[in-house]
N, C-alpha and C positions, 0 to 999 in steps of 0.2 A: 309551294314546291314539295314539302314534307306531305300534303293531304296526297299528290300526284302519285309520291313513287309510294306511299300504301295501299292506293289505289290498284296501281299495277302489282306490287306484290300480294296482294288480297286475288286480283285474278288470276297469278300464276299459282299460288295455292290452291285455288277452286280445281285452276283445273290439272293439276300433277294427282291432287287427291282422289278424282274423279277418276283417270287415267289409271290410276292403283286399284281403286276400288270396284271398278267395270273389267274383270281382267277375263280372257278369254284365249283358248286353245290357241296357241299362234304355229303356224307353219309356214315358216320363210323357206322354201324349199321350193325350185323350180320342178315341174314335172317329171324330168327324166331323174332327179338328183335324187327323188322322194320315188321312183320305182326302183332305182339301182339299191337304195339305201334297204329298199321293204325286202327286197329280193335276197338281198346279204343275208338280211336277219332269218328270212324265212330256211336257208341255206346252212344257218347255224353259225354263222360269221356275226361278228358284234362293230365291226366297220361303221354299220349305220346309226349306233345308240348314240355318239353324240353330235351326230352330222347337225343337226335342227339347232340346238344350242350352241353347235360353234359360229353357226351363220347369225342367231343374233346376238352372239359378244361380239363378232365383228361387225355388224351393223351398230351396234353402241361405242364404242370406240372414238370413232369422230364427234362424237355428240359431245362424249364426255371430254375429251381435248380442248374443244372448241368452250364449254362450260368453263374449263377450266382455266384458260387463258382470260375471256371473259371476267372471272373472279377475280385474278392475280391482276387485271388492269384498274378494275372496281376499286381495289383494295390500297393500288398507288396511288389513282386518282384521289382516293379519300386522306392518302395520307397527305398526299400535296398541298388538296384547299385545307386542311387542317393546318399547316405549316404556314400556307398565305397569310390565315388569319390572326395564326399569333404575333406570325412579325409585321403585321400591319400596325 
C-alpha cells in the first residue's frame, strides 16, 4: 500500500515539475476579448493590461477549491484510521 501511494505521488511530482518547468506565453483570451483589450491599450486606455491575468486567476480557482477540499478530506481520513488503530 505504502510502495502504491509513492508511486503516485513520485508521478504527480514528475509531472507539476515538468508543468513548471516547460512554461510558455499563455493567452486565455477569446478573439474579440484579445482585440477589444489591444485596441484599449493602443488608444492609451490600460483596461486591457490585466484582462489575460484575471481570466487565469479565474480559471485556477476551482482547481484550487477542489485541491483543497481534497486535502482537508485526506487529512480526516488520515486522522480517522489513526484513531481506529489505536483503539483497536
Amino acid at each position: 500500500m505504502k510502495y502504491h501511494i509513492t508511486k503516485w505521488l513520485s508521478i504527480i511530482a514528475l509531472a507539476f515539475t515538468l508543468s513548471i518547468t516547460t512554461t510558455s506565453e499563455v493567452q486565455a483570451q477569446c478573439p474579440m476579448c484579445r482585440m477589444s483589450a489591444e485596441s484599449n491599450l493602443k488608444n492609451g486606455g490600460t483596461d486591457g493590461r490585466g484582462l489575460n491575468n484575471g481570466i487565469l486567476y479565474m480559471l485556477a480557482t476551482p482547481y484550487l477549491l477542489v485541491g483543497l477540499v481534497g486535502f482537508l478530506w485526506w487529512r480526516n481520513r488520515r486522522k480517522e484510521e489513526e484513531g481506529e488503530e489505536i483503539g483497536a
